[in-house]
mmCIF file of the N, C-alpha and C atoms, coordinates in Angstrom:
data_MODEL
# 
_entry.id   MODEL 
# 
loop_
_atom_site.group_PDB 
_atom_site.id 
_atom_site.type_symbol 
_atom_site.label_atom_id 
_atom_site.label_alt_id 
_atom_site.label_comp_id 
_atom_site.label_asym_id 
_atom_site.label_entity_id 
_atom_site.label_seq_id 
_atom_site.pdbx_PDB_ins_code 
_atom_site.Cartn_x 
_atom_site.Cartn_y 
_atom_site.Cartn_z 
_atom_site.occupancy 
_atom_site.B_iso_or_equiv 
_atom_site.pdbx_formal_charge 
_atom_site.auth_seq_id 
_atom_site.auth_comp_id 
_atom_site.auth_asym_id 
_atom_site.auth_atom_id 
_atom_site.pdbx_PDB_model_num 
ATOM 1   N N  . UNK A 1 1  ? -7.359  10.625  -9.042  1.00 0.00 ? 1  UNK A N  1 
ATOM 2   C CA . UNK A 1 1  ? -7.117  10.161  -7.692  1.00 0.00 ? 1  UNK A CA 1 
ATOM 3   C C  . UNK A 1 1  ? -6.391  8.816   -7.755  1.00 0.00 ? 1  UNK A C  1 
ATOM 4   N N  . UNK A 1 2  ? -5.360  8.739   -6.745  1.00 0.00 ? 2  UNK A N  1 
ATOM 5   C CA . UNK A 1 2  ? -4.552  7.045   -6.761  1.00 0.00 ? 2  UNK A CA 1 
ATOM 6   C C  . UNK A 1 2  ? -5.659  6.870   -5.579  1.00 0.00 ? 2  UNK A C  1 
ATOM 7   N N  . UNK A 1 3  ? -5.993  5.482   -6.354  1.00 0.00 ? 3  UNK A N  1 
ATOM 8   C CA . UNK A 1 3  ? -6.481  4.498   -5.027  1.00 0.00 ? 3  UNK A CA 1 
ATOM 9   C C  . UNK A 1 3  ? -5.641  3.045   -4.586  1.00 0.00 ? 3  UNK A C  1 
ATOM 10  N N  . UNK A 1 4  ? -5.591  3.142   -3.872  1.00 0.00 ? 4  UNK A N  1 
ATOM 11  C CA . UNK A 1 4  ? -4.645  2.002   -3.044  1.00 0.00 ? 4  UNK A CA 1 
ATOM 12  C C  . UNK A 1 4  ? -5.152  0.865   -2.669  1.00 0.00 ? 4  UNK A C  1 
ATOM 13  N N  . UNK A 1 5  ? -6.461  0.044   -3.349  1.00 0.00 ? 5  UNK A N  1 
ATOM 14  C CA . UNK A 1 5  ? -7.375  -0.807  -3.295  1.00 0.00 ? 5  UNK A CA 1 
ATOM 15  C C  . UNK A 1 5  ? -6.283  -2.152  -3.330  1.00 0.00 ? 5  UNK A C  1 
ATOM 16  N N  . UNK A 1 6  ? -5.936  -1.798  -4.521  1.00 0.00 ? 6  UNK A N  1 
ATOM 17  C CA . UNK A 1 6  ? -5.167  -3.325  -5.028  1.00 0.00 ? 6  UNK A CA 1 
ATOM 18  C C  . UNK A 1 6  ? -3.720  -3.355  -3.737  1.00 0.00 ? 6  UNK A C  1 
ATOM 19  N N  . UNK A 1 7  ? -3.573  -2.490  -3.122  1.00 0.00 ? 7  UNK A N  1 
ATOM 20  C CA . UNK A 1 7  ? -2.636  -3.190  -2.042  1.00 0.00 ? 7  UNK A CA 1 
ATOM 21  C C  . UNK A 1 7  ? -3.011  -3.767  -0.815  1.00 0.00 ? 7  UNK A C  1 
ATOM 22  N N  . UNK A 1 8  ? -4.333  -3.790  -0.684  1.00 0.00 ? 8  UNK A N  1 
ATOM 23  C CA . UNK A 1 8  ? -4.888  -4.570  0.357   1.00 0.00 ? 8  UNK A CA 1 
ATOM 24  C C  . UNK A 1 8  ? -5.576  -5.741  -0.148  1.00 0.00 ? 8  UNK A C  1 
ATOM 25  N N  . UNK A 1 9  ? -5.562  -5.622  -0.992  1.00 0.00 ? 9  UNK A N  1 
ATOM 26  C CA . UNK A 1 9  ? -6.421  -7.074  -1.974  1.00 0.00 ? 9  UNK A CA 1 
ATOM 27  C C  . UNK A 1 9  ? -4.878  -8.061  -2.512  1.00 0.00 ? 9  UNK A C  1 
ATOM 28  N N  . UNK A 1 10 ? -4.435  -7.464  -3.019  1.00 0.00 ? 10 UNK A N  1 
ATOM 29  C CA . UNK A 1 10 ? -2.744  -8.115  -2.919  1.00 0.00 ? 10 UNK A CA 1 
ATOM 30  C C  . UNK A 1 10 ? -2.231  -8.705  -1.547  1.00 0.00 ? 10 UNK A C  1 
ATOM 31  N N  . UNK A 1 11 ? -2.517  -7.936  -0.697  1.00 0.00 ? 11 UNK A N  1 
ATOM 32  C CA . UNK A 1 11 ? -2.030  -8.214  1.004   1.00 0.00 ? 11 UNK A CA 1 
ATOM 33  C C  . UNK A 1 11 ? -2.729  -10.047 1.388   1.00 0.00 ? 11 UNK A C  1 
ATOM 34  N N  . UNK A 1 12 ? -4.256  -8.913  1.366   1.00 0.00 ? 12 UNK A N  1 
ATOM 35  C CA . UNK A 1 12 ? -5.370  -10.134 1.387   1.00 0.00 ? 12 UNK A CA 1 
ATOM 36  C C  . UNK A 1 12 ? -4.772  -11.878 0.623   1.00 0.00 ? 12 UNK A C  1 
ATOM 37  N N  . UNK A 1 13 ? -5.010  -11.531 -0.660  1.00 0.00 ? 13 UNK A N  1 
ATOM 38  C CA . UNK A 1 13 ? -4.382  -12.569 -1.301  1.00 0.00 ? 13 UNK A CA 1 
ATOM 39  C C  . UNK A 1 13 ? -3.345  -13.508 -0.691  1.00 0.00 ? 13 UNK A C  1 
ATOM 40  N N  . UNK A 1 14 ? -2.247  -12.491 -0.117  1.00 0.00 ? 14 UNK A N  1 
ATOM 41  C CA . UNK A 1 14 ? -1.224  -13.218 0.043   1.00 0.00 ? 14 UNK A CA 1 
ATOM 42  C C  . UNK A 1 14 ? -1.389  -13.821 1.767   1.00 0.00 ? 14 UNK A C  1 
ATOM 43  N N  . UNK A 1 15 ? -2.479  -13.735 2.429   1.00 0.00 ? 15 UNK A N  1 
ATOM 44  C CA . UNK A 1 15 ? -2.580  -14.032 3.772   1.00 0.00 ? 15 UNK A CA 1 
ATOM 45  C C  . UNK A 1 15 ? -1.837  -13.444 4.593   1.00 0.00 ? 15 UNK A C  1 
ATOM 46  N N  . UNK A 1 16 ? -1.808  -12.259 3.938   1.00 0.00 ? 16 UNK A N  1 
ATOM 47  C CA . UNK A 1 16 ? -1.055  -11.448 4.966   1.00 0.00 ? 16 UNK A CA 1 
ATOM 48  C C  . UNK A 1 16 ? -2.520  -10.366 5.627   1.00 0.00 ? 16 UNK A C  1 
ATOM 49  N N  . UNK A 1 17 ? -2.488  -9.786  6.929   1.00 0.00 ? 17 UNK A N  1 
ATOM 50  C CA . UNK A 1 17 ? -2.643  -8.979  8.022   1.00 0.00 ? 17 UNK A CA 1 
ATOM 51  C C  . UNK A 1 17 ? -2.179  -7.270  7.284   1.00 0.00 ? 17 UNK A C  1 
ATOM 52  N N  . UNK A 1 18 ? -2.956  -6.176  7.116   1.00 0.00 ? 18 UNK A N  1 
ATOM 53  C CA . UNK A 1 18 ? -2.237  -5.704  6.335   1.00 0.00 ? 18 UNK A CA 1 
ATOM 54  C C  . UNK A 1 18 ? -1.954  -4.589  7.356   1.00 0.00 ? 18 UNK A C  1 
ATOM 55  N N  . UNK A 1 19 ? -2.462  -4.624  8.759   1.00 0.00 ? 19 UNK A N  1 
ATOM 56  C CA . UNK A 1 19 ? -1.939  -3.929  9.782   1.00 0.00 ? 19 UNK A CA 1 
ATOM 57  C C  . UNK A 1 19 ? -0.613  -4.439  10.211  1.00 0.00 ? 19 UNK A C  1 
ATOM 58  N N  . UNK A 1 20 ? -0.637  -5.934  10.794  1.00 0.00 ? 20 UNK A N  1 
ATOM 59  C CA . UNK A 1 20 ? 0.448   -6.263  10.767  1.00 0.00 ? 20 UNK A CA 1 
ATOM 60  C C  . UNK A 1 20 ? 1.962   -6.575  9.868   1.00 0.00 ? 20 UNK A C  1 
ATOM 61  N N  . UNK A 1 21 ? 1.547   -6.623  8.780   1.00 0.00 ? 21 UNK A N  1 
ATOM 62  C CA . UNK A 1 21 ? 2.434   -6.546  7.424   1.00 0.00 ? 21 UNK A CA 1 
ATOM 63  C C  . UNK A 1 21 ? 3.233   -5.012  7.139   1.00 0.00 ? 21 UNK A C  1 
ATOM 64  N N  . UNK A 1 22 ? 1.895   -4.185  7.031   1.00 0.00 ? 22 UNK A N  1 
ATOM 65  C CA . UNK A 1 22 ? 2.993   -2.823  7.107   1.00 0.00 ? 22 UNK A CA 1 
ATOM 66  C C  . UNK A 1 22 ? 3.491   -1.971  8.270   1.00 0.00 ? 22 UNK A C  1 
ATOM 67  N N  . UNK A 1 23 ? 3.150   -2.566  9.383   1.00 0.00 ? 23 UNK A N  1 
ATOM 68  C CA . UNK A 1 23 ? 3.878   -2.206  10.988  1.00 0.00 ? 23 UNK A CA 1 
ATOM 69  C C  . UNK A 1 23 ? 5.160   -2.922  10.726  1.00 0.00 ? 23 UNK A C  1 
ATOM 70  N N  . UNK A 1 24 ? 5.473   -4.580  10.184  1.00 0.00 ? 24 UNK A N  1 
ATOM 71  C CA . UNK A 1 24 ? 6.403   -4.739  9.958   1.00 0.00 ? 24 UNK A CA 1 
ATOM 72  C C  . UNK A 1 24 ? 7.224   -4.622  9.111   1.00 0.00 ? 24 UNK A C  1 
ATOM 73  N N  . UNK A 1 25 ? 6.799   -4.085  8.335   1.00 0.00 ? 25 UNK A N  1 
ATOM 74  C CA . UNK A 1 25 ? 7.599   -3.346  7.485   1.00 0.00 ? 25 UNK A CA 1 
ATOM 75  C C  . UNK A 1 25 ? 7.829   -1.675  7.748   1.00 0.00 ? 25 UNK A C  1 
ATOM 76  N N  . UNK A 1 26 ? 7.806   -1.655  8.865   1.00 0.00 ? 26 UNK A N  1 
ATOM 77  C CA . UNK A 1 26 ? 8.078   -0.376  9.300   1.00 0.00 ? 26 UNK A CA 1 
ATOM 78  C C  . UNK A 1 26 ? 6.967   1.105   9.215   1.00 0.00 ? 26 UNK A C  1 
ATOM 79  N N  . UNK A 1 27 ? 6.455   0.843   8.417   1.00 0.00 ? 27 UNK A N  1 
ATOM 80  C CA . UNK A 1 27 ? 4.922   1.692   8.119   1.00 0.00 ? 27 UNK A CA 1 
ATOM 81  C C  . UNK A 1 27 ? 4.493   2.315   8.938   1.00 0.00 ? 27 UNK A C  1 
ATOM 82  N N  . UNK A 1 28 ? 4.603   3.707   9.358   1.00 0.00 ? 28 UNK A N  1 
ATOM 83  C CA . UNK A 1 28 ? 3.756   3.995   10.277  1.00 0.00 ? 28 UNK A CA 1 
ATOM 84  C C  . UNK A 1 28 ? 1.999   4.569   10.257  1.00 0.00 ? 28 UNK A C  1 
ATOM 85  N N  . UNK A 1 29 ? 1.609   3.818   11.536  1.00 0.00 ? 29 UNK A N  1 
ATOM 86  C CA . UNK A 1 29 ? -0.088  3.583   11.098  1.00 0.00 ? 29 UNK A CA 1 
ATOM 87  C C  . UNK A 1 29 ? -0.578  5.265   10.890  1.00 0.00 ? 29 UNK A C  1 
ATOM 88  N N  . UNK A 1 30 ? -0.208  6.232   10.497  1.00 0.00 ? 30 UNK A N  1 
ATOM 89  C CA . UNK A 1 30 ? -0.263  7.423   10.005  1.00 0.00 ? 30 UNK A CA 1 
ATOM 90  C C  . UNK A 1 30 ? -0.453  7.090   8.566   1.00 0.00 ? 30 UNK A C  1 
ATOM 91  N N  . UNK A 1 31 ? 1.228   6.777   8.436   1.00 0.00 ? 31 UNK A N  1 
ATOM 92  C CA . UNK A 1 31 ? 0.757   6.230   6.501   1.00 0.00 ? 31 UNK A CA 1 
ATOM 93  C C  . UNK A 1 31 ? -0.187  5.016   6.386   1.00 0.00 ? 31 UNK A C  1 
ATOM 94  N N  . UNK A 1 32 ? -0.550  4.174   7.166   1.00 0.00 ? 32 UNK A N  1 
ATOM 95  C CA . UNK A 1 32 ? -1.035  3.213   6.623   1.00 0.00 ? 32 UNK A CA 1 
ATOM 96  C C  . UNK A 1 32 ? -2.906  3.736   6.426   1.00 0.00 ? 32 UNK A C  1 
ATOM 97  N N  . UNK A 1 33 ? -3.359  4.647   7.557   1.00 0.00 ? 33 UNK A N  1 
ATOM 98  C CA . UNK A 1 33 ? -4.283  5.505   7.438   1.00 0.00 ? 33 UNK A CA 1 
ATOM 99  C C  . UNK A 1 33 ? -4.205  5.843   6.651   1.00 0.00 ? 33 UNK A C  1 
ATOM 100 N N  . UNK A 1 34 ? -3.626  6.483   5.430   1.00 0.00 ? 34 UNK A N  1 
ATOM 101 C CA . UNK A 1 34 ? -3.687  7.310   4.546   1.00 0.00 ? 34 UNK A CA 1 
ATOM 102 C C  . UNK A 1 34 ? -3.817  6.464   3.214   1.00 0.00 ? 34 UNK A C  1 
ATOM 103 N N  . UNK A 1 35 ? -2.716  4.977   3.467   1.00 0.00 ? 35 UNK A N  1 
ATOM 104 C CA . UNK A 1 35 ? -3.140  4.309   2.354   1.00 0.00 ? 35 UNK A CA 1 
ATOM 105 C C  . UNK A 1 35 ? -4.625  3.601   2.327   1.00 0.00 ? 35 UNK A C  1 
ATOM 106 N N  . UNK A 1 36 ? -5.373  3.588   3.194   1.00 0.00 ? 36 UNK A N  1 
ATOM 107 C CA . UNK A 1 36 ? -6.726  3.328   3.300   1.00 0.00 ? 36 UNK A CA 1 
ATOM 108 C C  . UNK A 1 36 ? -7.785  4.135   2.853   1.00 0.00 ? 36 UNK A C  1 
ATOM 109 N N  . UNK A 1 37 ? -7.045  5.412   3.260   1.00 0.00 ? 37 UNK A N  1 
ATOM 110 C CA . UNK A 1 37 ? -8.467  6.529   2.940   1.00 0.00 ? 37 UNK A CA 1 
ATOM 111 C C  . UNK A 1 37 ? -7.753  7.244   1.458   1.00 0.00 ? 37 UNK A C  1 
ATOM 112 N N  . UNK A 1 38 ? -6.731  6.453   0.549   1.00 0.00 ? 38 UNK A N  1 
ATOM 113 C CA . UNK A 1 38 ? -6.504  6.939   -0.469  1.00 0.00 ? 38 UNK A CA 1 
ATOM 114 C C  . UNK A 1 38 ? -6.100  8.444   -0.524  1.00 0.00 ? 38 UNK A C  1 
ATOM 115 N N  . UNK A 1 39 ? -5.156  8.918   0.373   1.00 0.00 ? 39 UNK A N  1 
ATOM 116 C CA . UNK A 1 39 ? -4.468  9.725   0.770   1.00 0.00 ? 39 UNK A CA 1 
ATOM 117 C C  . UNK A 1 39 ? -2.882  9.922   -0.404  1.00 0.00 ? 39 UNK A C  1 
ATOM 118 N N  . UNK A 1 40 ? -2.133  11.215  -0.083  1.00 0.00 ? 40 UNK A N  1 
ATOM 119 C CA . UNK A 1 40 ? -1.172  11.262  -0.729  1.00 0.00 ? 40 UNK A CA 1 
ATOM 120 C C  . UNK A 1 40 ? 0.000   10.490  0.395   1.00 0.00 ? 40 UNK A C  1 
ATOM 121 N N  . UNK A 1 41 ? 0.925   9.581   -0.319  1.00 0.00 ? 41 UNK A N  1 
ATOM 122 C CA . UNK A 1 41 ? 1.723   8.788   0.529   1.00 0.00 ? 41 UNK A CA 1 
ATOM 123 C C  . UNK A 1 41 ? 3.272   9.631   -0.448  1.00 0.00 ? 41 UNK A C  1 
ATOM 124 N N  . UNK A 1 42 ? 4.648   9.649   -0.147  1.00 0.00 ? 42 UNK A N  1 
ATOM 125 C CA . UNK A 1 42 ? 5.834   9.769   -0.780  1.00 0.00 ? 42 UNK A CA 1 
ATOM 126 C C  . UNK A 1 42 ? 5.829   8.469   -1.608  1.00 0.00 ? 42 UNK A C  1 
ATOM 127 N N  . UNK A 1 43 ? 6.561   8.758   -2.344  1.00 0.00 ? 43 UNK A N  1 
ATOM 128 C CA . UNK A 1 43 ? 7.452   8.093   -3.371  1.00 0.00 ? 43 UNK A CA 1 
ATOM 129 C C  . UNK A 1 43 ? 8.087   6.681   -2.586  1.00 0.00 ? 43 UNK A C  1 
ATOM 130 N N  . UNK A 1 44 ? 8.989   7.013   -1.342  1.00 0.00 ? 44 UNK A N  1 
ATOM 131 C CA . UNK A 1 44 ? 9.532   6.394   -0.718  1.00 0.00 ? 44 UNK A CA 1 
ATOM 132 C C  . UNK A 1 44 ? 8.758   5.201   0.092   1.00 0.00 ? 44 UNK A C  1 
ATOM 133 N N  . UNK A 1 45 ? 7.589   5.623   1.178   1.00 0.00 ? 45 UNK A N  1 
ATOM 134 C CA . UNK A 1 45 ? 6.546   4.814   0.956   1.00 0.00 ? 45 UNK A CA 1 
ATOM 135 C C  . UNK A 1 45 ? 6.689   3.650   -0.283  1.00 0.00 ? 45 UNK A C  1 
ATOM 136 N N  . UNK A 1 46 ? 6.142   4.046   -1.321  1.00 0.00 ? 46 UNK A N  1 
ATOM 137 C CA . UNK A 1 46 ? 5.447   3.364   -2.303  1.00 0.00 ? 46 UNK A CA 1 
ATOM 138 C C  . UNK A 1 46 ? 6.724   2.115   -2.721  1.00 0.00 ? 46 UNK A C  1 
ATOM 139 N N  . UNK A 1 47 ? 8.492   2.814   -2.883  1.00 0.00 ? 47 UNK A N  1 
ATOM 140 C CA . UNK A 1 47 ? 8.913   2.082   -2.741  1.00 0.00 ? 47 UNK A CA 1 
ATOM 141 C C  . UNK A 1 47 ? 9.565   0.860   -2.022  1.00 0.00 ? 47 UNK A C  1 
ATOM 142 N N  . UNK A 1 48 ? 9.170   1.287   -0.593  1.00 0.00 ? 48 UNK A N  1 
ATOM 143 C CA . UNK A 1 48 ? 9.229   0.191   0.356   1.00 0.00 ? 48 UNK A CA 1 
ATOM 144 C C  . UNK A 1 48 ? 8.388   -0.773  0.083   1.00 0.00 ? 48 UNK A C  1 
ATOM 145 N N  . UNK A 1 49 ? 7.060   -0.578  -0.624  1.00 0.00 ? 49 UNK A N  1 
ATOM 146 C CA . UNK A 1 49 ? 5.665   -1.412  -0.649  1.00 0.00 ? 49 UNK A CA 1 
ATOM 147 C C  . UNK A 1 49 ? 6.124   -2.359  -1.259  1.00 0.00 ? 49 UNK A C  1 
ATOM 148 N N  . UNK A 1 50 ? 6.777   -1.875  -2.690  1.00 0.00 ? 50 UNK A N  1 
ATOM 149 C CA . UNK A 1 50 ? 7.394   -2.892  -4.194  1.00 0.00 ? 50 UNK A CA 1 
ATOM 150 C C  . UNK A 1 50 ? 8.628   -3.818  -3.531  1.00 0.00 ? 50 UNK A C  1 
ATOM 151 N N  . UNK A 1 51 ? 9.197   -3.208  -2.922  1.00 0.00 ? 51 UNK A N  1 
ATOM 152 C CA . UNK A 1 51 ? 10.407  -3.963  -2.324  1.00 0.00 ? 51 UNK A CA 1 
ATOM 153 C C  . UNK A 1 51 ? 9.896   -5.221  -1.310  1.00 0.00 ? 51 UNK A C  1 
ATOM 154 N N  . UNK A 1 52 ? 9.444   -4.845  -0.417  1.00 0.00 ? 52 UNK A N  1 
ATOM 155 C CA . UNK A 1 52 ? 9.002   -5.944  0.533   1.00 0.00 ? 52 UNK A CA 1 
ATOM 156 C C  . UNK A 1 52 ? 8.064   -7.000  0.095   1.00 0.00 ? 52 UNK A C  1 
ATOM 157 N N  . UNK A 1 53 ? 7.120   -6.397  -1.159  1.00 0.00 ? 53 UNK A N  1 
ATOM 158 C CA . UNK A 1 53 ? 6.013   -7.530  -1.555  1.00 0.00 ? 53 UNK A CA 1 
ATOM 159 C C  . UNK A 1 53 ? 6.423   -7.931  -3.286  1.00 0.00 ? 53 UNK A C  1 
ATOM 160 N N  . UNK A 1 54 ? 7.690   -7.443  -3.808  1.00 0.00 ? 54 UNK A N  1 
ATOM 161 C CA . UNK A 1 54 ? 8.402   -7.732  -4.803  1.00 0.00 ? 54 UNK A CA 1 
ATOM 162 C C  . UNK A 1 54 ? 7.248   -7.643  -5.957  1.00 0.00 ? 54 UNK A C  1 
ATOM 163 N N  . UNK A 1 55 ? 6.986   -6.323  -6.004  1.00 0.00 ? 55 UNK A N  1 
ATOM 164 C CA . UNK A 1 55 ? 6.160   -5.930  -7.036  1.00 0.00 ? 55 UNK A CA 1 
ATOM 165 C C  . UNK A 1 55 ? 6.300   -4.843  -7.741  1.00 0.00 ? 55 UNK A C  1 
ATOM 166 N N  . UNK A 1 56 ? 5.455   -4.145  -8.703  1.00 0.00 ? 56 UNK A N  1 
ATOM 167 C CA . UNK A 1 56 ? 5.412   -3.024  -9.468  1.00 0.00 ? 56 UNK A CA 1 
ATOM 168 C C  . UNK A 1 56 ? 4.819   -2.090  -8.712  1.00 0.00 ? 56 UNK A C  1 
ATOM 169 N N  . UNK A 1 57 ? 4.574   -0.701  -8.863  1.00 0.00 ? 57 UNK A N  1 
ATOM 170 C CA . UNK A 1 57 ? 3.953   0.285   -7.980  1.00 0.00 ? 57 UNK A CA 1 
ATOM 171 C C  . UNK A 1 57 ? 2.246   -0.369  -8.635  1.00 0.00 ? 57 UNK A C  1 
ATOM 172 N N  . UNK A 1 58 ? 2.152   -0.470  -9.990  1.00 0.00 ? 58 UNK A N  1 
ATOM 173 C CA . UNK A 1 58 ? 0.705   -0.637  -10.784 1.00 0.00 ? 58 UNK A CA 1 
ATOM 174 C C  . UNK A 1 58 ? -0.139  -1.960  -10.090 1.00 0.00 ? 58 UNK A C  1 
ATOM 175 N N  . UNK A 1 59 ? 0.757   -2.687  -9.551  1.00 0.00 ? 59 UNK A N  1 
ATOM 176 C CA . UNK A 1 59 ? 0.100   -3.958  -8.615  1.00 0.00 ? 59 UNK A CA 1 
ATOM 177 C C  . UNK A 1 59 ? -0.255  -3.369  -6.837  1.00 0.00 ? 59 UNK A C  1 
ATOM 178 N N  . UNK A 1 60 ? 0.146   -2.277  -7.037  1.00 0.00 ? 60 UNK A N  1 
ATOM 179 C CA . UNK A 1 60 ? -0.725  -1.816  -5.537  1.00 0.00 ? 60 UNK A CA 1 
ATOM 180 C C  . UNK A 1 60 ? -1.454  -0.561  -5.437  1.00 0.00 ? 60 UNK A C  1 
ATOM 181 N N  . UNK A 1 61 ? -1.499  0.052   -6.829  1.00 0.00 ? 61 UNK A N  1 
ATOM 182 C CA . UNK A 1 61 ? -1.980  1.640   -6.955  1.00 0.00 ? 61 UNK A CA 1 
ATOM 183 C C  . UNK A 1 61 ? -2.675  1.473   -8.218  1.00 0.00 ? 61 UNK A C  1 
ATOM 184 N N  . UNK A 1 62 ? -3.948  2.454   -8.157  1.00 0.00 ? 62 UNK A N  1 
ATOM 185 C CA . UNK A 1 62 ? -4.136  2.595   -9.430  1.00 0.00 ? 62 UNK A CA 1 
ATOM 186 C C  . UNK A 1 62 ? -4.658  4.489   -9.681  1.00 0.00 ? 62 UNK A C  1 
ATOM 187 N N  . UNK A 1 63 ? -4.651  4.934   -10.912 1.00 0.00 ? 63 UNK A N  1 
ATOM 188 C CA . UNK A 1 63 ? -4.986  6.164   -10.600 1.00 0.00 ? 63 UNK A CA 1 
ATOM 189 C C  . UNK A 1 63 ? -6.547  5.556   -11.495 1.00 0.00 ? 63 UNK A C  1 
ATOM 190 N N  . UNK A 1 64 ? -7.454  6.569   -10.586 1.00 0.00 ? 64 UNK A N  1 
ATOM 191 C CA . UNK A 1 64 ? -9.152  6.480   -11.521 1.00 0.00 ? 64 UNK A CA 1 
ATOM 192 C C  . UNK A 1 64 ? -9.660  7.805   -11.398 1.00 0.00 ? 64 UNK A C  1 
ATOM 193 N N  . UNK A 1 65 ? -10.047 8.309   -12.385 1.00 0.00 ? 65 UNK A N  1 
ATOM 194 C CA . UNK A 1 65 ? -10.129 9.459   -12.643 1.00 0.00 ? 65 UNK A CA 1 
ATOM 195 C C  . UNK A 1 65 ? -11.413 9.954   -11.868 1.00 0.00 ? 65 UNK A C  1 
ATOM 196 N N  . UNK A 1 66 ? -11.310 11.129  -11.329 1.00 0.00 ? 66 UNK A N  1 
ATOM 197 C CA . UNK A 1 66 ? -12.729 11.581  -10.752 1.00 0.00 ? 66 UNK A CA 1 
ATOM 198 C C  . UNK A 1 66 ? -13.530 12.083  -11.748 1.00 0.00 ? 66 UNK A C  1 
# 
């Protein structure tokens, strides 16, 4: 399973709002639901995430095995 922990703890960190952060970054609160409940998100997603918060995918995802 990818869990998407470390992109709200990254968010957190950075004093960012992570409703308001990925609304502005265009996110719709569909995907952002999904990155919460550790849902499947696209590729594309994931690379908007790295782009806007100038990171690696491994600094906002992790996979942990069930």
């Amino acid at each position: 399973m990818i869990k998407f922990d470390k992109l709200f703890a990254l968010l957190e960190a950075q004093g960012k709002s992570a409703v308001y952060f990925l609304r502005q970054q265009g996110i719709h609160p569909a995907v952002m639901n999904k990155l919460r409940k550790n849902e499947r998100v696209n590729t594309d997603t994931i690379d908007r995430l790295c782009e806007k918060l100038d990171c690696q995918p491994g600094d906002i995802m992790e996979y942990v095995k069930e």
